[in-house]
FIDOTOR-283903 format. One record per residue (C-alpha): residue in three letters; x, y, z. Coordinates in Angstrom, 2 decimals, padded with zeros to 5 digits. Example, Ala and Ser with C-alpha at 12.3 -4.5 7.8 and 13.67 -1.06 7.14 Angstrom:
% residues 2
{r "ALA" {012.30 -004.50 007.80}} {r "SER" {013.67 -001.06 007.14}} 
% end
This chain:
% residues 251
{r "UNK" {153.53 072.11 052.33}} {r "UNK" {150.75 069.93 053.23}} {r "UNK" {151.36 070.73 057.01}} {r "UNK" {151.61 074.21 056.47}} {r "UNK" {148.12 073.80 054.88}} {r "UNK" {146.96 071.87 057.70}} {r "UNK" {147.91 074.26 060.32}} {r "UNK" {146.23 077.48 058.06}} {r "UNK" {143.09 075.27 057.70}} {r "UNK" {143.00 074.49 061.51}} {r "UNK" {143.93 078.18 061.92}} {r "UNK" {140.28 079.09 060.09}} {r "UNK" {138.64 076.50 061.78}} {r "UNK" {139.12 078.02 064.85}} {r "UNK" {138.70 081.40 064.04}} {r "UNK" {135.61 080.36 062.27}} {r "UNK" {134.62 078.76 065.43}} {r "UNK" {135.62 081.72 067.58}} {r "UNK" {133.29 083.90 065.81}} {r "UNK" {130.47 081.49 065.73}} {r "UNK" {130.44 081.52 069.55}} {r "UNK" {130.92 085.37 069.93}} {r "UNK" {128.30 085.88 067.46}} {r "UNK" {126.27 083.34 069.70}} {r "UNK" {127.14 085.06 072.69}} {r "UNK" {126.38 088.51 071.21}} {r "UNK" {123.13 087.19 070.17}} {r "UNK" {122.42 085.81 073.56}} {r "UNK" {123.08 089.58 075.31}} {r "UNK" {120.98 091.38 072.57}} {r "UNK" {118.30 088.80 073.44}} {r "UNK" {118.48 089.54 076.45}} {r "UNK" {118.85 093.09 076.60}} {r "UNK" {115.91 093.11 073.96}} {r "UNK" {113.77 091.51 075.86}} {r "UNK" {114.80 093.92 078.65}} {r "UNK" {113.71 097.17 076.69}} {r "UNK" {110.85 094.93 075.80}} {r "UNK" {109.82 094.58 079.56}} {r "UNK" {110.35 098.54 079.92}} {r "UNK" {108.19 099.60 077.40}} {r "UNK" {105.15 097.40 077.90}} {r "UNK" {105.75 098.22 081.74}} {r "UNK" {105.71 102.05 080.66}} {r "UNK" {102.56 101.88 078.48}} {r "UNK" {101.21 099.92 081.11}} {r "UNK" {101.77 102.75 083.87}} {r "UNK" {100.88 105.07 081.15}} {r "UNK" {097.50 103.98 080.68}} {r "UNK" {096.87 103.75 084.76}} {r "UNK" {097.72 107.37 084.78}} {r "UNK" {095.45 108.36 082.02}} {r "UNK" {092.36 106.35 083.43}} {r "UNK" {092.96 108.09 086.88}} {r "UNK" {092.86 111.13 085.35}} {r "UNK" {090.24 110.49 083.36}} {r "UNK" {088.62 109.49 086.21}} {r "UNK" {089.12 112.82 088.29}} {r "UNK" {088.40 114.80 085.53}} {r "UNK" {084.62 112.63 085.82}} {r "UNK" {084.37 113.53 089.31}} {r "UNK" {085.39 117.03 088.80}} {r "UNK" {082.53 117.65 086.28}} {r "UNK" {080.00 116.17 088.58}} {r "UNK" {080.60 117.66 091.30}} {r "UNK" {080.83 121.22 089.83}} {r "UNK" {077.42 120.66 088.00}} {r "UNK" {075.95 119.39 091.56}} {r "UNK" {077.24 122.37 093.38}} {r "UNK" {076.83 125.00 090.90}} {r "UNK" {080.20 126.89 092.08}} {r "UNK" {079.53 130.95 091.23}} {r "UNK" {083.53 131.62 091.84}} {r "UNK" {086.97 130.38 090.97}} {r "UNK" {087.71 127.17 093.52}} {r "UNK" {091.09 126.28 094.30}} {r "UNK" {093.10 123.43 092.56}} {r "UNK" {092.62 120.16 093.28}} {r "UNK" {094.39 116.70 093.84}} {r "UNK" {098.62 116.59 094.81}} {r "UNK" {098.25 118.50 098.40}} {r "UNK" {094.41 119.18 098.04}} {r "UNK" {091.54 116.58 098.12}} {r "UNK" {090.83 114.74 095.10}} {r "UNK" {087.93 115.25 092.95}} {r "UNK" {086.74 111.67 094.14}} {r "UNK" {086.96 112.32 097.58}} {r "UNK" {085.08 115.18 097.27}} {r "UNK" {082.25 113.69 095.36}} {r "UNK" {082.42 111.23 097.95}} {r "UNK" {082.06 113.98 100.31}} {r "UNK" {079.28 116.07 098.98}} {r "UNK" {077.04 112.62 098.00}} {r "UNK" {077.81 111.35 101.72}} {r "UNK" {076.07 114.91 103.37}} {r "UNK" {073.47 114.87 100.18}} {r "UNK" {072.02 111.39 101.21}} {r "UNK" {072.67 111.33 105.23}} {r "UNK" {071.68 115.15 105.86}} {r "UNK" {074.39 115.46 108.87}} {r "UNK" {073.70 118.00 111.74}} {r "UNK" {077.54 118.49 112.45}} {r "UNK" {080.62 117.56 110.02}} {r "UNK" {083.85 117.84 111.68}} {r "UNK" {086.64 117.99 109.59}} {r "UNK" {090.29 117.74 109.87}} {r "UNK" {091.97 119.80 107.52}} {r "UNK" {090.58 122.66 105.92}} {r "UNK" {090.63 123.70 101.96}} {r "UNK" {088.23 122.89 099.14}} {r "UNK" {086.62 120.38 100.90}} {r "UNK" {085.48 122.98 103.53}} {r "UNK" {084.01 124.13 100.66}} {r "UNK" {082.62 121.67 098.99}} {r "UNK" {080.95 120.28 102.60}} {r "UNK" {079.48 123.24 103.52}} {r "UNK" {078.03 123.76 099.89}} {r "UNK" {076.42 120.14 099.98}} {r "UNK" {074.10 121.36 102.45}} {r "UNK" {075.88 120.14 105.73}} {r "UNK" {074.15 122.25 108.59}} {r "UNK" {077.05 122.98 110.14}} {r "UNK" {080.60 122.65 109.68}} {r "UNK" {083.61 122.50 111.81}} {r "UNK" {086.88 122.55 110.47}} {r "UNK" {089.89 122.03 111.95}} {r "UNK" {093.48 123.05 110.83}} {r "UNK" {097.06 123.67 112.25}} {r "UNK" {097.85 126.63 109.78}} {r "UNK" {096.81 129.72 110.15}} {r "UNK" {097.86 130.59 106.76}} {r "UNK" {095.69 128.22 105.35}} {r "UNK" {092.80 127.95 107.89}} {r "UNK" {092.62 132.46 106.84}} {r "UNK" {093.03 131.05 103.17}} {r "UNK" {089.96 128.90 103.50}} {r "UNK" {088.30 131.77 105.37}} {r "UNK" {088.42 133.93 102.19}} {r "UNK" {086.75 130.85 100.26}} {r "UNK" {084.36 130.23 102.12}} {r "UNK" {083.60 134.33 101.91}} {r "UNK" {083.95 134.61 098.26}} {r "UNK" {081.50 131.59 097.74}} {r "UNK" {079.05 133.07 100.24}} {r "UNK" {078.97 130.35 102.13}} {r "UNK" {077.94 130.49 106.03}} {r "UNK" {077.87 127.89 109.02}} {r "UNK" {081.37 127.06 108.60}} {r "UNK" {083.77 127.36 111.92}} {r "UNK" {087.28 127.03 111.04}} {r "UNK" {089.30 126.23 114.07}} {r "UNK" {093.11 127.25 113.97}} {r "UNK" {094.44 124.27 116.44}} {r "UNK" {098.35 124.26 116.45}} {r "UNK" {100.15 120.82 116.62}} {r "UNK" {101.12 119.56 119.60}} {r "UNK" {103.45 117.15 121.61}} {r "UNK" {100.81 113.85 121.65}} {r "UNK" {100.95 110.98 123.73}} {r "UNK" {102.42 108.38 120.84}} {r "UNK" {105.66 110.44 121.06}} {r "UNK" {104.86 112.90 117.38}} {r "UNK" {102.60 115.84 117.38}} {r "UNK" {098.71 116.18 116.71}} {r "UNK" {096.16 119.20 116.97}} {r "UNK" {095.57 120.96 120.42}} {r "UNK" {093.41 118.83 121.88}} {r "UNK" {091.69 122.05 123.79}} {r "UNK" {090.12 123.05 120.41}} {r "UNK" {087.67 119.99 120.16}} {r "UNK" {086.52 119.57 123.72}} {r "UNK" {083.62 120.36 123.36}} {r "UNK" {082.66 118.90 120.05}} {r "UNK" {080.02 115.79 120.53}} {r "UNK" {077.16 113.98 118.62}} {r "UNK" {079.58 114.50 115.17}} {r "UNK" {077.94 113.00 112.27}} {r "UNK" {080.39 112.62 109.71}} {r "UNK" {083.88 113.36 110.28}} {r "UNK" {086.35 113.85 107.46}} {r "UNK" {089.97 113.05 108.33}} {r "UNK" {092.06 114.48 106.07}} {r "UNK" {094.64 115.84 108.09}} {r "UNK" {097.49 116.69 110.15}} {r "UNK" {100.19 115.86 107.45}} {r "UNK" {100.53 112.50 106.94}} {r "UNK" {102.89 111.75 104.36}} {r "UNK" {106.14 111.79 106.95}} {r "UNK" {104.70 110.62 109.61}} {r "UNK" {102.51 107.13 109.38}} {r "UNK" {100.85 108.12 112.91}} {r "UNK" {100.34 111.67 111.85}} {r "UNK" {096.93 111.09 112.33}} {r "UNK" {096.01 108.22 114.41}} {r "UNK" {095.22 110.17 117.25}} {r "UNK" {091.84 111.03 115.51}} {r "UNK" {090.81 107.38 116.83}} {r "UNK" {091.06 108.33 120.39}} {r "UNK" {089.88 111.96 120.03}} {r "UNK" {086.81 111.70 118.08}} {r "UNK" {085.33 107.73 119.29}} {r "UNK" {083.70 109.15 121.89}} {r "UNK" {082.23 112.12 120.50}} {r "UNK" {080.66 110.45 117.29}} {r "UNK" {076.66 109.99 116.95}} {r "UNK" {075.11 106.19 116.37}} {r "UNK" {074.60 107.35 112.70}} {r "UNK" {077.84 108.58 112.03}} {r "UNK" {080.40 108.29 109.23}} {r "UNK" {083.95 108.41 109.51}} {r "UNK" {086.05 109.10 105.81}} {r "UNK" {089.43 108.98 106.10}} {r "UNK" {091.62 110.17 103.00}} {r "UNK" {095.31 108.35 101.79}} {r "UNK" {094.00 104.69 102.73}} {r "UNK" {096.92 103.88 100.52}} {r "UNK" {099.19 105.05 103.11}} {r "UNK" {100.07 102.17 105.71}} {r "UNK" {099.44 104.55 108.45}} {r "UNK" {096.12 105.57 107.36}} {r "UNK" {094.90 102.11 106.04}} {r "UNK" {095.42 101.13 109.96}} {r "UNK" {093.71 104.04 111.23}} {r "UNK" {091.15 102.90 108.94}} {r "UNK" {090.54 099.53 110.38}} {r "UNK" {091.35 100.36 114.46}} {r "UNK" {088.41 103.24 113.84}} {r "UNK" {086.14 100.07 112.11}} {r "UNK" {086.93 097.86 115.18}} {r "UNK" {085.75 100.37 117.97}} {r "UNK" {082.73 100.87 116.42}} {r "UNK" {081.02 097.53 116.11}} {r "UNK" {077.78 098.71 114.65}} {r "UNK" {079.68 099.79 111.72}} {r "UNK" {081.00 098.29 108.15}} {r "UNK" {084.48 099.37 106.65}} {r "UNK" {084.75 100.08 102.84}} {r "UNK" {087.87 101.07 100.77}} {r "UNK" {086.98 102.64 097.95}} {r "UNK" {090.13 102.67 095.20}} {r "UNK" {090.33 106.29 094.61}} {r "UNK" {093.37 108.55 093.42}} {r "UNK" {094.52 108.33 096.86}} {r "UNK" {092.41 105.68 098.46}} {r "UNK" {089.38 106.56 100.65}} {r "UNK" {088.03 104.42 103.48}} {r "UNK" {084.78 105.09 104.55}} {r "UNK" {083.36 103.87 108.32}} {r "UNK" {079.17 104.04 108.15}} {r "UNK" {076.29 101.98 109.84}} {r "UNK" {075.33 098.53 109.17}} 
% end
């Protein structure tokens, strides 16, 4: 009798102990997982409230720049495809202050219009779309806005084995004094548009300044900083907007 009480007392010892260590070990993964959901949602909030501030922040440059310009007719969505309100703040306080003869632009859209409403003598804007260059067109006509060239220039087999605007289209631009580069396409290709270096370095004035949009693209970032290097009377600045903007101006 004694041994059979022996062996049922052992028996709930190590049950007893069985369950201590599987309710240890349980414990251990809902730590762990815990802590995981833990990470998650403080990582969530934490993206949540980055999204809200950048659009809080558009939505700051959107009201500016519509009480600057004093816009009589609808504009055209921004941000996603489309500049950025910041950019194009950027834009119209750039012509505002410097009072540029020529602005050459790559990429046509609002910030045609936006450029050409900031008082920018003349504007030449150049885009591989007909649909959208005619699109632009009708913008710029609706807004009553005038001194605005917009260049259809098809892409083209370039030298750095992808494609780029018809180089025929721009020979005979020179003395630019801000040039936007916003365009061909970028976000397939991260030499898209580094051909814009080799194009335009030549043709730029000694007061220009060179914006470039998606500086937090590698491919743009780089164009960024090649375009800074072959012009040595120049400073680079990257501004942390929506979609990063680098801007090339005199010393």
């Amino acid at each position: 009798m004694d041994l059979l009480n022996t062996a049922l007392l052992s028996l709930i010892l190590l049950g007893t102990l069985y369950c201590i260590r599987s309710l240890r070990a349980l414990h251990g993964k809902v730590s762990k997982k815990s802590e995981q959901i833990l990470r998650e949602i403080q990582k969530s909030a934490l993206d949540g409230k980055k999204l809200s501030m950048t659009a809080y922040r558009q939505n700051e440059a959107y009201i500016q720049l519509t009480n600057l310009l004093q816009f009589k007719s609808a504009i055209p969505s921004t941000r996603s495809w489309a500049a950025s309100p910041d950019l194009l703040l950027l834009i119209s306080e750039t012509i505002k202050r410097n009072r540029p003869s020529l602005v050459v632009e790559l990429g046509s859209g609002i910030s045609t219009l936006v450029t050409a409403k900031s008082g920018a003598r003349k504007v030449i804007s150049i885009d591989n779309s007909e649909e959208y260059g005619g699109k632009t067109r009708e913008l710029l006509k609706e807004h009553k806005v005038r001194g605005v060239e917009i260049r259809i220039a098809p892409l083209r087999p370039y030298a750095n084995g992808f494609e780029w605007y018809d180089t025929t289209t721009i020979k005979d631009l020179k003395k630019i004094d801000l040039l936007i580069v916003d365009g061909p396409p970028g976000s397939k290709n991260p030499e898209a548009r580094y051909p814009a270096l080799k194009e335009f370095k030549d043709k730029l004035s000694a007061r220009t300044v060179v914006i470039i949009d998606d500086v937090k693209r590698d491919g743009e970032r780089k164009l960024a900083e090649d375009f800074a290097k072959s012009l040595p009377n120049h400073t680079l600045t990257i501004l942390d907007h929506e979609k990063g903007t680098a801007v090339i101006s005199p010393r």
